[in-house]
N, C-alpha and C positions, 0 to 999 in steps of 0.2 A: 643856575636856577635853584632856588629853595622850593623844599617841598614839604607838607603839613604833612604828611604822611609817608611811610614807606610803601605799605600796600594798600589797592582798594581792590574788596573781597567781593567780587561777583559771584551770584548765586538763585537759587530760586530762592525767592521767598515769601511763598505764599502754598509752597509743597509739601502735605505732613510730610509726608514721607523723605525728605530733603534734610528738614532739622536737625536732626543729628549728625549729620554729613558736615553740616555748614556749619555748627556747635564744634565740634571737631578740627574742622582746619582752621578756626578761627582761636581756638584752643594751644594748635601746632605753632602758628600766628607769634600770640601772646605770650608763649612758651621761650620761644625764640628771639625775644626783646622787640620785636617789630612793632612800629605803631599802624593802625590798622582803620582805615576808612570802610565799616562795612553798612551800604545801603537797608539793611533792615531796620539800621540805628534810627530813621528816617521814622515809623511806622507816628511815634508821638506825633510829630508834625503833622505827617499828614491825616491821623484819625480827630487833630484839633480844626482843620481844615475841614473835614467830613461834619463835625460836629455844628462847623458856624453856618452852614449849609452852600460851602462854594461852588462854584459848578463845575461838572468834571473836568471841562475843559481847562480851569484855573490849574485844576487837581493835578494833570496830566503836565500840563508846563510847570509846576512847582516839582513834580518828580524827576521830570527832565533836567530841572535847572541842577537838584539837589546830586543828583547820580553823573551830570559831565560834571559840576565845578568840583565835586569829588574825584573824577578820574583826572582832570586837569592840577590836581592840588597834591597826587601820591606819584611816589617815585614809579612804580609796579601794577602789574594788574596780578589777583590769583582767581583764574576762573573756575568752577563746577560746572561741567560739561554733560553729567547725567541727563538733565533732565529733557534736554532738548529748548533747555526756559529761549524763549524770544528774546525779553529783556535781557539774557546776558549774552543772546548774538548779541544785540545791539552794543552794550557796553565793550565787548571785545571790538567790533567794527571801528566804534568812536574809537578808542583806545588805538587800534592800529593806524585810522586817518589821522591821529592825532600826531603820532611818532612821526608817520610819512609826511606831512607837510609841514610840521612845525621842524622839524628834522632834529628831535629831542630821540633820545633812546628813553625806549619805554618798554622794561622787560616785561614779557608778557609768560605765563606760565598758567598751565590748563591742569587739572586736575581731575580725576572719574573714580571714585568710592566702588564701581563698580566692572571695573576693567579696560572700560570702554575709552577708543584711541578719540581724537580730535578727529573733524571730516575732512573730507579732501579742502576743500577750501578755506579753513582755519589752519592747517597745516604751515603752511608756507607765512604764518605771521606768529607762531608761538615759539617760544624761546626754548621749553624744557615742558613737558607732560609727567605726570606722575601718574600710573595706572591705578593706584592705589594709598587710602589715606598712609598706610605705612611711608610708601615710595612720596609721596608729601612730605611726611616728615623727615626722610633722609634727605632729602631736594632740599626743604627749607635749612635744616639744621647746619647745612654745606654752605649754602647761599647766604644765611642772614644778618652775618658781619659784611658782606659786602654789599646787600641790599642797602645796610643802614651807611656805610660807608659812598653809597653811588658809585662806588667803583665799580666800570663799566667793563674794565680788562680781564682784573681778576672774577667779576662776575663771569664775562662769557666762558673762560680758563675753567671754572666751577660748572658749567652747564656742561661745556664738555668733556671732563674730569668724570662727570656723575653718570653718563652712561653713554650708548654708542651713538654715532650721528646717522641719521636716515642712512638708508642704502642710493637714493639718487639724489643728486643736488637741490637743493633748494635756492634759488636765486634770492629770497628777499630774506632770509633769515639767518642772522648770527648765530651761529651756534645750537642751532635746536637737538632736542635732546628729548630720546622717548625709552620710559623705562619700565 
């Protein structure tokens, strides 16, 4: 499978308070040669949609269209997990039905600026968490030859390498990893 992208960058984006978070790992991202699918890139689109006077209904299916054929198109998902946003359950959800039934490996990797782990029910589908943009950027900087590479071996080899694996099993996750 070819992919347009290595990463798509799930995030709030509509959070002040989020911006610099998301300015950051998008930062760590581009830092690391990774090519990067991030939905805020969207905002022109859809504020020329706002402007011709579509109705939201349009508005809401053109975001949907634009945020799955984005996660359908990148190797990767890198969540922010702060804010509680909906929209990036959502994109995490699609992103894990996507792996599960398409039976594609789709690493997934969560991220929290401010300590905070994945919940119990994200758990069991995320590859590697980073508690911390630091801990993001040692995660990426490890991972992002083999992100670009789709090496799916040497990726899990690298999630596991980069910190200890949960204390109980996790039945649907290679490799997860919380740091």
């Amino acid at each position: 499978m070819i992919f347009k992208w290595d990463v798509y960058l799930c995030g709030p984006t509509t959070c002040k308070g989020q911006e610099g978070v998301m300015r950051k790992a998008r930062e760590i991202l581009i830092a690391n040669h990774l090519t990067i699918n991030d939905p805020r890139e969207n905002s022109t689109v859809v504020a020329m949609m706002v402007a011709r006077g579509e109705s939201k209904d349009t508005l809401y299916r053109q975001i949907l269209s634009l945020n799955t054929s984005g996660i359908e198109a990148s190797y990767a998902i890198v969540s922010c997990i702060d804010n509680q946003d909906t929209g990036t359950a959502w994109e995490m959800g699609f992103s894990c039905g996507l792996a599960r039934y398409s039976g594609r490996y789709l690493p997934r990797i969560t991220f929290s600026a401010r300590g905070a782990s994945p919940n119990a029910l994200l758990i069991p589908s995320v590859h590697a968490h980073a508690a911390s943009l630091e801990a993001l950027e040692r995660l990426i900087s490890l991972t992002a030859v083999h992100l670009r590479r789709r090496d799916e071996i040497a990726l899990h080899e690298a999630f596991n390498a980069f910190g200890e694996a949960p204390a109980e099993p996790r039945e649907l996750s290679p490799g997860n990893v919380y740091l």
